[in-house]
PABATOR-402434 format. One record per atom (N, C-alpha, C): x, y, z; residue in one letter. Coordinates in steps of 0.2 Angstrom, whole numbers, m for minus. Layout:
residues N
[selo [X,Y,Z],"A"]
...
//
This chain:
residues 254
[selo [4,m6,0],"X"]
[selo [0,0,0],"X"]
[selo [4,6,0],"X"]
[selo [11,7,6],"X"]
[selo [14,11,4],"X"]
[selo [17,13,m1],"X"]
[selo [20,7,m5],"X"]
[selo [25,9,m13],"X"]
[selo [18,12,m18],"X"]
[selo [12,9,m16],"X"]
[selo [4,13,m23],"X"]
[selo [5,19,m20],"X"]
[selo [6,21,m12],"X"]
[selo [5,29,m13],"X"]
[selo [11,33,m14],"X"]
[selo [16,30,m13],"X"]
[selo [22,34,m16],"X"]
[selo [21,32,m24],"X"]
[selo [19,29,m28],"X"]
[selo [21,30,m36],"X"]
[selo [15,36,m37],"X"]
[selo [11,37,m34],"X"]
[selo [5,41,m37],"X"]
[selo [8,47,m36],"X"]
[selo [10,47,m29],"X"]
[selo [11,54,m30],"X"]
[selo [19,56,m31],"X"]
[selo [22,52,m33],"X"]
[selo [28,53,m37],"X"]
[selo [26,55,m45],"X"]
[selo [21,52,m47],"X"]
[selo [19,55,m51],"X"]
[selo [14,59,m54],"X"]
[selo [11,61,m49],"X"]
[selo [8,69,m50],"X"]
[selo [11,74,m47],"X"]
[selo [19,72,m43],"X"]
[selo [22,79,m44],"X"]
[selo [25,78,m51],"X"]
[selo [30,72,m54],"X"]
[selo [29,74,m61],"X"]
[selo [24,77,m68],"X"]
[selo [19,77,m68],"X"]
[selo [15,78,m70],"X"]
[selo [13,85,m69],"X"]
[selo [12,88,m62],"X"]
[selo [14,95,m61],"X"]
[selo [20,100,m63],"X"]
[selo [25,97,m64],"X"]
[selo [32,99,m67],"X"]
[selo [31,98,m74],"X"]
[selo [27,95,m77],"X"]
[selo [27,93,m84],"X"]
[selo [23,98,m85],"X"]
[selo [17,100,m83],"X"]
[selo [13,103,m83],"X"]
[selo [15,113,m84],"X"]
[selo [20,113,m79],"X"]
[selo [24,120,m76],"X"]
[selo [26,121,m84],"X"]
[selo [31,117,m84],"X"]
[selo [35,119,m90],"X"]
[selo [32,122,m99],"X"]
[selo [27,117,m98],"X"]
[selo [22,117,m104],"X"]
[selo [20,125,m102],"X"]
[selo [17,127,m97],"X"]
[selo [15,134,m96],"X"]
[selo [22,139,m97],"X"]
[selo [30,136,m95],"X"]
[selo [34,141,m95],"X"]
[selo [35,142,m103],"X"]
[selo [34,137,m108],"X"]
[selo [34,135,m115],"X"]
[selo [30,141,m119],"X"]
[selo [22,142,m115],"X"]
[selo [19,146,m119],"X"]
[selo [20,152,m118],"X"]
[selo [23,156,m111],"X"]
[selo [26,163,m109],"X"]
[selo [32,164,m115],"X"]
[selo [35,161,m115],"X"]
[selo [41,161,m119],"X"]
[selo [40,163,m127],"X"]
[selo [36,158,m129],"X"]
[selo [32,159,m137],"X"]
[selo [27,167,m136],"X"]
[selo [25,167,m129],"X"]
[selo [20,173,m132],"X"]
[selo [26,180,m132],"X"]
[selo [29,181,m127],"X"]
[selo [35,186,m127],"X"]
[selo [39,185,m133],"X"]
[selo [42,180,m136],"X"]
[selo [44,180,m143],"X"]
[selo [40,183,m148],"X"]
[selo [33,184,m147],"X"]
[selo [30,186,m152],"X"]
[selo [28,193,m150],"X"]
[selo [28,196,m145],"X"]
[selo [27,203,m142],"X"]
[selo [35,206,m144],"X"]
[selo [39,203,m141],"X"]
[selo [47,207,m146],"X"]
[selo [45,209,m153],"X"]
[selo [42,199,m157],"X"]
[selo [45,205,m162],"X"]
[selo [42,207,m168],"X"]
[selo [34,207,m163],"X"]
[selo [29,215,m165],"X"]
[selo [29,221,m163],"X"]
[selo [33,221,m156],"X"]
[selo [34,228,m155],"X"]
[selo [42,229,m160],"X"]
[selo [48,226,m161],"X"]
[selo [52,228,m167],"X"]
[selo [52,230,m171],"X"]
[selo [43,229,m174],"X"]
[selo [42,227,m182],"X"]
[selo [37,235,m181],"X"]
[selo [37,236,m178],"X"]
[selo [32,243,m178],"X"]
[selo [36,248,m178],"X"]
[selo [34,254,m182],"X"]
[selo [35,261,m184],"X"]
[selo [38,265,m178],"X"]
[selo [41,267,m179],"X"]
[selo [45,273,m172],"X"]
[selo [41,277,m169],"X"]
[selo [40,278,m161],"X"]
[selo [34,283,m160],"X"]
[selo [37,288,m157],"X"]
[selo [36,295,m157],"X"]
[selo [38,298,m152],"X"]
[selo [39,296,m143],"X"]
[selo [46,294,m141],"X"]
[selo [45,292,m133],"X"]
[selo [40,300,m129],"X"]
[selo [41,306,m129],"X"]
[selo [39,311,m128],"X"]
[selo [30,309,m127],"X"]
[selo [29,307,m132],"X"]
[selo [23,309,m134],"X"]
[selo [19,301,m131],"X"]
[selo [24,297,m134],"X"]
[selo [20,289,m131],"X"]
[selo [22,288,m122],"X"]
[selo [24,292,m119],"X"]
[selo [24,294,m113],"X"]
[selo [20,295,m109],"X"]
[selo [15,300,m113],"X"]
[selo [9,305,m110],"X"]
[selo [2,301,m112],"X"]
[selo [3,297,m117],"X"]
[selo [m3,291,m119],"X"]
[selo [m3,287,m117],"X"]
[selo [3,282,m115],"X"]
[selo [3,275,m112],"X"]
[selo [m1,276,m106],"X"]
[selo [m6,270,m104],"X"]
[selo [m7,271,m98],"X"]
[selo [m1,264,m93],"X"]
[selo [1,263,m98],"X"]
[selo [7,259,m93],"X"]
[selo [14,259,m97],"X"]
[selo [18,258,m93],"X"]
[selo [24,259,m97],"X"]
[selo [27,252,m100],"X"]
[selo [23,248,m96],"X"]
[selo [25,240,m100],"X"]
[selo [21,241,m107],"X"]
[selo [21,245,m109],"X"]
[selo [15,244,m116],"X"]
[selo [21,247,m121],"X"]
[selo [27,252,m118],"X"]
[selo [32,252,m123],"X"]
[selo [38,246,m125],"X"]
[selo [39,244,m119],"X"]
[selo [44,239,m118],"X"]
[selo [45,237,m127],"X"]
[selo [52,236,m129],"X"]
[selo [54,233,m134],"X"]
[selo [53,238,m140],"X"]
[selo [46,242,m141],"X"]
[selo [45,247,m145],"X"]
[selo [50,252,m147],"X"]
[selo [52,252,m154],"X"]
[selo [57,256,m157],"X"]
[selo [55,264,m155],"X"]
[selo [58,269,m152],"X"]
[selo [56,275,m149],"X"]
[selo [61,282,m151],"X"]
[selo [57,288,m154],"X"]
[selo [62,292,m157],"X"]
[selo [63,298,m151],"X"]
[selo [67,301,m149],"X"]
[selo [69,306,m145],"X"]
[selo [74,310,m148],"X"]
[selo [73,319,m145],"X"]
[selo [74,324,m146],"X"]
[selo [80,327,m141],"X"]
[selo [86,328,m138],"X"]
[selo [86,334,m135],"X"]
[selo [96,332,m135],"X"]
[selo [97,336,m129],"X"]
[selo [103,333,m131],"X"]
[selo [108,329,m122],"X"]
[selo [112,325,m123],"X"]
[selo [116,321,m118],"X"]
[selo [117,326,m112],"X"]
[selo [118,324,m103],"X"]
[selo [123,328,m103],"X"]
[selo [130,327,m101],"X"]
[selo [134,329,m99],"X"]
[selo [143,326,m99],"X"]
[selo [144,325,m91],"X"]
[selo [149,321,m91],"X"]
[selo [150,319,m85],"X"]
[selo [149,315,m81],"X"]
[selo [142,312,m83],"X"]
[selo [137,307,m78],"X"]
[selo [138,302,m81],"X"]
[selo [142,299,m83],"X"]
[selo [142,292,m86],"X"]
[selo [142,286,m82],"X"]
[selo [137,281,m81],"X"]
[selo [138,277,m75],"X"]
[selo [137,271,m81],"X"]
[selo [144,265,m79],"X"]
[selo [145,259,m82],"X"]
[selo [140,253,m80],"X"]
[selo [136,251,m84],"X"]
[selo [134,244,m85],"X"]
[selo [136,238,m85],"X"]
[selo [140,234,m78],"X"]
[selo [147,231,m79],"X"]
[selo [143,222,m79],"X"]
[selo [147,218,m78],"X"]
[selo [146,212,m81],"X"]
[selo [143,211,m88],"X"]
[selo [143,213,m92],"X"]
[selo [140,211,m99],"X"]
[selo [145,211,m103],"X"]
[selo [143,205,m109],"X"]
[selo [148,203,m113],"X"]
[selo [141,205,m122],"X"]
[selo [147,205,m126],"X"]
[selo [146,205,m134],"X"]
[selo [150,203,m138],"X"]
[selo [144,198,m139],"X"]
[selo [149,191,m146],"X"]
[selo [156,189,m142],"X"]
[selo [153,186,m137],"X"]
[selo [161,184,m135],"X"]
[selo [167,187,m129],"X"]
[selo [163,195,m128],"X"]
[selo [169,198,m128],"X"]
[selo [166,201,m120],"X"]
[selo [170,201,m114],"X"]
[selo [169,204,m110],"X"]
[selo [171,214,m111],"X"]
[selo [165,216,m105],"X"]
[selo [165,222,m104],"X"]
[selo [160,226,m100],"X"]
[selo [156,232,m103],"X"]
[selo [150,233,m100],"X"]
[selo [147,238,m104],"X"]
[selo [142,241,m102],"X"]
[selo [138,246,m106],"X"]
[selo [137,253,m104],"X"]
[selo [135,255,m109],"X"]
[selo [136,266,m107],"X"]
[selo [131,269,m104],"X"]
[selo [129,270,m100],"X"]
[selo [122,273,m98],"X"]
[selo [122,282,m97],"X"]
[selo [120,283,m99],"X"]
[selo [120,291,m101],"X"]
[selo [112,296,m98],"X"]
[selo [110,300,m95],"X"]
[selo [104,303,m95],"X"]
[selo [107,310,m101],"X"]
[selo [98,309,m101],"X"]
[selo [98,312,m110],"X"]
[selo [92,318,m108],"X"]
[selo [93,322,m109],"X"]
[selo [89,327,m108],"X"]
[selo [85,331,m112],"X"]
[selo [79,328,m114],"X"]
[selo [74,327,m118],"X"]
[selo [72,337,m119],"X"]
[selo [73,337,m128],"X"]
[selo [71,345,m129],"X"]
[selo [65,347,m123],"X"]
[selo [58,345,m125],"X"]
[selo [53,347,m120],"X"]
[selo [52,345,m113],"X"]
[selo [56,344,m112],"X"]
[selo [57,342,m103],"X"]
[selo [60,336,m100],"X"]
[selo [63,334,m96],"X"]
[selo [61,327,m92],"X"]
[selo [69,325,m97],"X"]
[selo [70,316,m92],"X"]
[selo [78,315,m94],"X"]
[selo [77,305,m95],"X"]
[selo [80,307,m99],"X"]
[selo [77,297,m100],"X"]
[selo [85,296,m99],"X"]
[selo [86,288,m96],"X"]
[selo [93,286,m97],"X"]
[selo [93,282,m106],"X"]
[selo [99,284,m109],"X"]
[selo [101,281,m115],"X"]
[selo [107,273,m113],"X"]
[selo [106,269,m115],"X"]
[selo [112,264,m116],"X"]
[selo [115,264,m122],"X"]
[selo [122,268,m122],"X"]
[selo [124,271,m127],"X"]
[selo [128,263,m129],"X"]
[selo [128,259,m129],"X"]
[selo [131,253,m129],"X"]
[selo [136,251,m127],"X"]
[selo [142,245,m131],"X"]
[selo [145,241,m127],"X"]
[selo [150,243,m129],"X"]
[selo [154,243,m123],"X"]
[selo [163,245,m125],"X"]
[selo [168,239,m121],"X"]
[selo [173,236,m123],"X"]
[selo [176,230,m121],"X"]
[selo [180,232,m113],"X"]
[selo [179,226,m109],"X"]
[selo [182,228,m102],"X"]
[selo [187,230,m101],"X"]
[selo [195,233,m105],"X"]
[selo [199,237,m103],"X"]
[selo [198,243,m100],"X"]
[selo [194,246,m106],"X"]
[selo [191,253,m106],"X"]
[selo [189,255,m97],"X"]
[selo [186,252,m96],"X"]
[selo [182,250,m87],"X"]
[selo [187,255,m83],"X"]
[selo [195,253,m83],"X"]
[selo [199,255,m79],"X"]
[selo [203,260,m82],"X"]
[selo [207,260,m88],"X"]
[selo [210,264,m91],"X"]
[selo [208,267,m94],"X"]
[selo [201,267,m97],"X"]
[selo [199,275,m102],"X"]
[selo [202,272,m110],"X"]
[selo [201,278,m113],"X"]
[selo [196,283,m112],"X"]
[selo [188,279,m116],"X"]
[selo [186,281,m108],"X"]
[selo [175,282,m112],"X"]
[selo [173,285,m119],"X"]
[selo [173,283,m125],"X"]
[selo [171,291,m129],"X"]
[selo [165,293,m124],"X"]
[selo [165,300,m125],"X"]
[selo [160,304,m122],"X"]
[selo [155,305,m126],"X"]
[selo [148,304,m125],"X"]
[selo [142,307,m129],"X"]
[selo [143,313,m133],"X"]
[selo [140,313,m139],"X"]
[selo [139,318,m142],"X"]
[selo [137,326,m139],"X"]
[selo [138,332,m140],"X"]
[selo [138,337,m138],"X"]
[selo [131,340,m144],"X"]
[selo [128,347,m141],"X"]
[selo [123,348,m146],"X"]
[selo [117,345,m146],"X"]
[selo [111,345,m148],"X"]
[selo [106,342,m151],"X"]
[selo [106,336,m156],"X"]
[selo [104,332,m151],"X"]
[selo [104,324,m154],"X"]
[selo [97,323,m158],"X"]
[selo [96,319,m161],"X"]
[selo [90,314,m160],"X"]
[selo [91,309,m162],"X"]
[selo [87,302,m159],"X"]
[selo [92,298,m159],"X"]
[selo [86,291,m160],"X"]
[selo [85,286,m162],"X"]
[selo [80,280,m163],"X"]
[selo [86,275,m157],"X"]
[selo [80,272,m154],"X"]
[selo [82,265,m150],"X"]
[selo [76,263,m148],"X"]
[selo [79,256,m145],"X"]
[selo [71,251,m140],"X"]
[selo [69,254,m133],"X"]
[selo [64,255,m130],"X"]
[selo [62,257,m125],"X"]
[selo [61,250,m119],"X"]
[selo [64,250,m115],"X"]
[selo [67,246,m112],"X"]
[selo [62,247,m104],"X"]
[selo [62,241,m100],"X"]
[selo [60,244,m94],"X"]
[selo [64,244,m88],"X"]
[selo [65,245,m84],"X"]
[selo [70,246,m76],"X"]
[selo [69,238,m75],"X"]
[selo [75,236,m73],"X"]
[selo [79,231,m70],"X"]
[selo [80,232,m62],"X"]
[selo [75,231,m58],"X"]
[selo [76,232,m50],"X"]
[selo [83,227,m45],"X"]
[selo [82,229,m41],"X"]
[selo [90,224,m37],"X"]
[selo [95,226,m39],"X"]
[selo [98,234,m42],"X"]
[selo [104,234,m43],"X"]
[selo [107,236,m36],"X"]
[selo [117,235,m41],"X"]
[selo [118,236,m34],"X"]
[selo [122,243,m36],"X"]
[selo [122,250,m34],"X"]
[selo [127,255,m36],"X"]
[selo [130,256,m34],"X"]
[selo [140,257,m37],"X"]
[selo [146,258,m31],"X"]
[selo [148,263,m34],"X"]
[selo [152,268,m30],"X"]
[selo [156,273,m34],"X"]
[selo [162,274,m32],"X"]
[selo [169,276,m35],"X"]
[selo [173,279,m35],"X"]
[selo [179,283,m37],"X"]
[selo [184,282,m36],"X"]
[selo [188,288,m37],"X"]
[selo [194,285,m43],"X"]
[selo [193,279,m45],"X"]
[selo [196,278,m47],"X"]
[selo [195,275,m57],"X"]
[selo [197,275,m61],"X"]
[selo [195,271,m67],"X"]
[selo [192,275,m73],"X"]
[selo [190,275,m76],"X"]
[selo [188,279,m83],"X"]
[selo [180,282,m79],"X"]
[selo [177,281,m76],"X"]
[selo [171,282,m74],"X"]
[selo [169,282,m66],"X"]
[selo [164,286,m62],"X"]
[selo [166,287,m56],"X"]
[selo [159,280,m52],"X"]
[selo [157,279,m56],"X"]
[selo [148,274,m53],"X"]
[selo [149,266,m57],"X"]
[selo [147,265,m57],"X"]
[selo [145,255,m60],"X"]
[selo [140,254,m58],"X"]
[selo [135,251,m60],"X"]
[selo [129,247,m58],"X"]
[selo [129,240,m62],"X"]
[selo [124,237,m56],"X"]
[selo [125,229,m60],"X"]
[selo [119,228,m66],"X"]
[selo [114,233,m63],"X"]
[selo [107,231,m68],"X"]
[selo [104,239,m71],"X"]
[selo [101,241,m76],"X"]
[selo [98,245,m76],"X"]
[selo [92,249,m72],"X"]
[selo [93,250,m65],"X"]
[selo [87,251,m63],"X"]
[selo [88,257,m60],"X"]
[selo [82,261,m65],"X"]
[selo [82,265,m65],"X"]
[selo [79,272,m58],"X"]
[selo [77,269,m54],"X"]
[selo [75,270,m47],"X"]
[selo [85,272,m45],"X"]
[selo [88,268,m44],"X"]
[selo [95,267,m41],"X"]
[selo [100,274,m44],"X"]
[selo [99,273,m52],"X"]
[selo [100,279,m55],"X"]
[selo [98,286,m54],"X"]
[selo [89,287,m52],"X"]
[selo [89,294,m52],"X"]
[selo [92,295,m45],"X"]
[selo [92,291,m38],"X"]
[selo [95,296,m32],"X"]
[selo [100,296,m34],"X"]
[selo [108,293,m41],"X"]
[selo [113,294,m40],"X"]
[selo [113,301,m42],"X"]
[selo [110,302,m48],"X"]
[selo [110,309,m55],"X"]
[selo [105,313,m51],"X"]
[selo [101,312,m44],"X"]
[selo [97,317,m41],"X"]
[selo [92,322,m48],"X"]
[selo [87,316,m49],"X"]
[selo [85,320,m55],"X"]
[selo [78,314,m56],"X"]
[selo [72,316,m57],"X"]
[selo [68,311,m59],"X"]
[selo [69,308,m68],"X"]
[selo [67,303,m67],"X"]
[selo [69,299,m76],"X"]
[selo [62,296,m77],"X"]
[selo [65,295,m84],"X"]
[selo [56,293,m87],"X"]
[selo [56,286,m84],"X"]
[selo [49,283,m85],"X"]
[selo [50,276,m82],"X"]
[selo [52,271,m88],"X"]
[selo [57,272,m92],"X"]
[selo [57,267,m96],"X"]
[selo [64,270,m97],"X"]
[selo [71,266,m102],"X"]
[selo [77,269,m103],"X"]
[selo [78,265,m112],"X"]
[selo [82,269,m114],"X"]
[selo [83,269,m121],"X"]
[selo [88,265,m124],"X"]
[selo [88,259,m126],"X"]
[selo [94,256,m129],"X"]
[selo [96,257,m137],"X"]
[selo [102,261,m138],"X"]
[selo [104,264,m143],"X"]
[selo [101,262,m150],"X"]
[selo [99,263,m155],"X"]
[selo [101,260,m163],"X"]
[selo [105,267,m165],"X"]
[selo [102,273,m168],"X"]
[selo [104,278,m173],"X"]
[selo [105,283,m170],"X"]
[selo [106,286,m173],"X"]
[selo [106,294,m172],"X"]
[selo [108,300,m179],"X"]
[selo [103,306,m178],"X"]
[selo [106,310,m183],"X"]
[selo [109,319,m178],"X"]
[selo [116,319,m177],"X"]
[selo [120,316,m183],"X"]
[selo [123,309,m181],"X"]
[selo [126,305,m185],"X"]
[selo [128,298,m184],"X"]
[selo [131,298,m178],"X"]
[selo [133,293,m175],"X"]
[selo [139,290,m171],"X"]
[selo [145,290,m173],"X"]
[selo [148,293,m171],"X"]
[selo [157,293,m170],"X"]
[selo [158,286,m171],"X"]
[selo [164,284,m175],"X"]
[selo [166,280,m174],"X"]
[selo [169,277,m170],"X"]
[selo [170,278,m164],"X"]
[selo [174,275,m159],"X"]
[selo [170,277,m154],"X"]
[selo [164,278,m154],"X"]
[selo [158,277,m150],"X"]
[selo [156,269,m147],"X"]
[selo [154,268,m141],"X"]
[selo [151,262,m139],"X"]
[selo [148,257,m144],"X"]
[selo [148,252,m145],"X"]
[selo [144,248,m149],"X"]
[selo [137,246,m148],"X"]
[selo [132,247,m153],"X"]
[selo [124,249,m149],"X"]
[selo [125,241,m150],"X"]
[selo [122,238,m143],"X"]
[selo [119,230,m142],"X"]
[selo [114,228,m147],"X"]
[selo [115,222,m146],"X"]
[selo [111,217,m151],"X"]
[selo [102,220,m146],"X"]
[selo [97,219,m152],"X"]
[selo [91,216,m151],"X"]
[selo [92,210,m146],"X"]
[selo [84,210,m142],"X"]
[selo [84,203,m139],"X"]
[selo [83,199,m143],"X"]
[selo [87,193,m143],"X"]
[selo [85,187,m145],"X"]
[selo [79,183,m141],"X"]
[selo [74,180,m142],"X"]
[selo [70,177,m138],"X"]
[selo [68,171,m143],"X"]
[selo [68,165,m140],"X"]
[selo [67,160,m143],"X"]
[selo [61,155,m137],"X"]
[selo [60,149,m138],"X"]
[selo [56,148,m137],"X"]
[selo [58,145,m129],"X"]
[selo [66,143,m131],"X"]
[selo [69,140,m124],"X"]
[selo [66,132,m125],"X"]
[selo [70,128,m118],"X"]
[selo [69,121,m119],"X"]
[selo [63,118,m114],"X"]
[selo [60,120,m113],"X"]
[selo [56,121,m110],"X"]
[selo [48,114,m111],"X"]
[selo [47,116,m117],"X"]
[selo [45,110,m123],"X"]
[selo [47,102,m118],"X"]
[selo [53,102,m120],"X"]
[selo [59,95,m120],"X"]
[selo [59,94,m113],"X"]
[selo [61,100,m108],"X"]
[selo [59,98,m103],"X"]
[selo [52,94,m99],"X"]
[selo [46,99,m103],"X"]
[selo [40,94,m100],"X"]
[selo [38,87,m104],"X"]
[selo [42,84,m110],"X"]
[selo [42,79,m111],"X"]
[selo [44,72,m107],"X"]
[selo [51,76,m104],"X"]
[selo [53,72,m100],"X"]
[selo [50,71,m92],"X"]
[selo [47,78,m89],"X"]
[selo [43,73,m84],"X"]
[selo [38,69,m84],"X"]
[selo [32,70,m91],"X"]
[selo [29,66,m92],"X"]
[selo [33,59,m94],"X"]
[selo [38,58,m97],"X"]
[selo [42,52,m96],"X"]
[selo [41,48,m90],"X"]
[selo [44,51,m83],"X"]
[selo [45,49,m77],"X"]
[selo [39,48,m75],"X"]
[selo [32,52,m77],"X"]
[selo [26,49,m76],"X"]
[selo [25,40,m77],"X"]
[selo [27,40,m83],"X"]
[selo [26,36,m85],"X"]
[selo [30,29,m83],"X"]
[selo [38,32,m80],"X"]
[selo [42,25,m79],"X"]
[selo [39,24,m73],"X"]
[selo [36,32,m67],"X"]
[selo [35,27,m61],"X"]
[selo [31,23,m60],"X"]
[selo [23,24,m65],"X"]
[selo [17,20,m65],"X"]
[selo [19,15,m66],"X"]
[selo [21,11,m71],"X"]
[selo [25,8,m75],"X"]
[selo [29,3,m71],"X"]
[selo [36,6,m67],"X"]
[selo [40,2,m65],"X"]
[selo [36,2,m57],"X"]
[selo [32,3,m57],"X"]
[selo [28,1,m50],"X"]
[selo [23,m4,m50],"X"]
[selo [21,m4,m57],"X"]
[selo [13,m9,m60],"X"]
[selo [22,m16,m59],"X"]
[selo [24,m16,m62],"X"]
[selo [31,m22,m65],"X"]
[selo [32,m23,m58],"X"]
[selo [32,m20,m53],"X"]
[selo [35,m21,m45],"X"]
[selo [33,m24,m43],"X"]
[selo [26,m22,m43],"X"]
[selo [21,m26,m37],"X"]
[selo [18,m30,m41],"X"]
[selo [19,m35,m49],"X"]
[selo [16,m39,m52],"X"]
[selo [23,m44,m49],"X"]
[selo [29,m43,m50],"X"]
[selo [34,m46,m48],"X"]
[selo [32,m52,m41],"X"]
[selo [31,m46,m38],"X"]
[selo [30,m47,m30],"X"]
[selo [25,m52,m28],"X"]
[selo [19,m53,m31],"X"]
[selo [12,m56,m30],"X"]
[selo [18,m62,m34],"X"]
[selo [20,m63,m37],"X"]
[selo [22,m69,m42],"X"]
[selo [25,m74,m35],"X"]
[selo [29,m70,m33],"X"]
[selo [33,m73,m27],"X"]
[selo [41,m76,m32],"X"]
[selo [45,m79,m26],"X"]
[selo [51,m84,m30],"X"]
[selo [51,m85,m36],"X"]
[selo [54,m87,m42],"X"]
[selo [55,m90,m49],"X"]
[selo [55,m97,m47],"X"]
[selo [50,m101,m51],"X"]
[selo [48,m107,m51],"X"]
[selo [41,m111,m48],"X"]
[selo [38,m105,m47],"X"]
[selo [31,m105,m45],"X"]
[selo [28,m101,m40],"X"]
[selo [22,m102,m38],"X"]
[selo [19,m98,m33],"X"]
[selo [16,m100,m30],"X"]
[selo [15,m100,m21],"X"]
[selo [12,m104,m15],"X"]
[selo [5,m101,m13],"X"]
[selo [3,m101,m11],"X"]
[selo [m2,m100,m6],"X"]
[selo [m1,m97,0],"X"]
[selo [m2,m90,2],"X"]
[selo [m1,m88,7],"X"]
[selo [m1,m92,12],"X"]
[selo [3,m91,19],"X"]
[selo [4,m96,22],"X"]
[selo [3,m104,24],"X"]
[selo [7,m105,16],"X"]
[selo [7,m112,15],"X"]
[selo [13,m115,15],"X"]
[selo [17,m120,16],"X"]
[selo [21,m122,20],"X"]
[selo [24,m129,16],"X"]
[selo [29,m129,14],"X"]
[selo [33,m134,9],"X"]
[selo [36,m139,15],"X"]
[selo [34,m147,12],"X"]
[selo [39,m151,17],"X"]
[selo [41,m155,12],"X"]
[selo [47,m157,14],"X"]
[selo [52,m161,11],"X"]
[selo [52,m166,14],"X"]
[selo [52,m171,10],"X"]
[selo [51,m180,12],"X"]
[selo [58,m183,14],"X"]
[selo [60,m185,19],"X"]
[selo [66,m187,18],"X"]
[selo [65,m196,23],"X"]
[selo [70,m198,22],"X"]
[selo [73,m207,24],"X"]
[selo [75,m206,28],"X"]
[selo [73,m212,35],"X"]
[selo [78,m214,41],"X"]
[selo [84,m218,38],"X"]
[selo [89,m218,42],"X"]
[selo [95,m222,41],"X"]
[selo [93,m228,41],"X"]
[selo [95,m236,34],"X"]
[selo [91,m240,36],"X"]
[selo [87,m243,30],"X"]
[selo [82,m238,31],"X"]
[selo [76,m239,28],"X"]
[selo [75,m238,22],"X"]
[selo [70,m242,19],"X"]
[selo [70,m244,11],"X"]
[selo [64,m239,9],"X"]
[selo [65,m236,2],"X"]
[selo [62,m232,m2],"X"]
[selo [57,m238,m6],"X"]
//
């Protein structure tokens, strides 16, 4: 009795995990598919798509056009990230929007020397306008600063909360990951980051295989306890029935 309740619910917690992932499978697929409609959609005013979102997860991934110009000296690193292979970090800039208000830019990826030794290219000077993805705040970072290295701040995540008490300035709720600009990018400018890749993940393969384990525990449980009823190899007795063996006194004729 006890092995039938441990397979059952051996396997209906796999069955629940099969289940899990199958759900992780289709968040996955539908995010794949919100990336890469908002991608594929026309460039909107950030300014403007600001004052009409009633939420800012509505811009997320949305190509977004901004006006105004960078300002100098505030440049806090984005550090743990790599590109195609190569360790370093990324350029965080607040941008100070023609009509008001300061969005942070991710002016992209610069390889990890740069970090300690310099030199940062510094943001463009003048009136910029510039196309990127609209991004949302990364909560948990952690922010350090010092005296030392091409830049005075590091942060681990984009969170944009952690940023305005360091720039002491409110920020929009969403931040900007580079594509273009008019006038162009310098050439020795940060490297604007890849697009999200979003794929569907293994997710799939993983619920195949607990339903597998469903299956081997019903299974090598049914095979167990059929074992078991059979009893020893060479036959099967009768519950408490009792084999005697004939034997000869010394002497005596068979």
């Amino acid at each position: 009795m006890g092995g039938a309740l441990l397979a059952v619910l051996a396997a209906a917690l796999f069955i629940r995990l099969g289940v899990w992932q199958l759900d992780r499978h289709d968040q996955r697929r539908s995010l794949a598919a919100a990336v890469a409609e908002a991608g594929a959609a026309a460039p909107v005013d950030l300014a403007a798509a600001l004052r009409t979102a009633g939420d800012a997860a509505d811009l997320e991934y949305r190509t977004v056009r901004l006006t105004g110009s960078f300002t100098t000296g505030d440049t806090v690193a984005l550090v743990n990230r790599s590109f195609r292979g190569t360790s370093g970090f990324e350029v965080l800039d607040p941008f100070q929007l023609a009509g008001g208000g300061t969005v942070v830019v991710n002016r992209g990826f610069v390889a990890l020397p740069a970090l300690a030794e310099g030199p940062i290219p510094a943001p463009p000077g003048g009136e910029v306008t510039l196309e990127g993805r609209a991004r949302l705040s990364r909560e948990g970072a952690r922010l350090s600063t010092a005296t030392g290295g091409a830049v005075t701040a590091r942060i681990t995540r984009p969170d944009l909360a952690r940023l305005a008490d360091h720039w002491r300035r409110p920020l929009a709720p969403v931040y900007v990951e580079f594509i273009e600009s008019a006038p162009p990018r310098a050439a020795d400018a940060p490297i604007p980051v890849d697009p999200p890749q979003v794929g569907a993940g293994p997710h799939f393969g993983y619920a195949f295989q607990w339903f597998a384990f469903t299956g081997i525990a019903l299974v090598g449980f049914a095979v167990l306890a059929h074992r078991t009823a059979r009893g020893p190899a060479g036959g099967t007795r009768p519950p408490g029935s009792v084999r005697y063996r004939r034997t000869s006194l010394p002497g005596s004729r068979q």
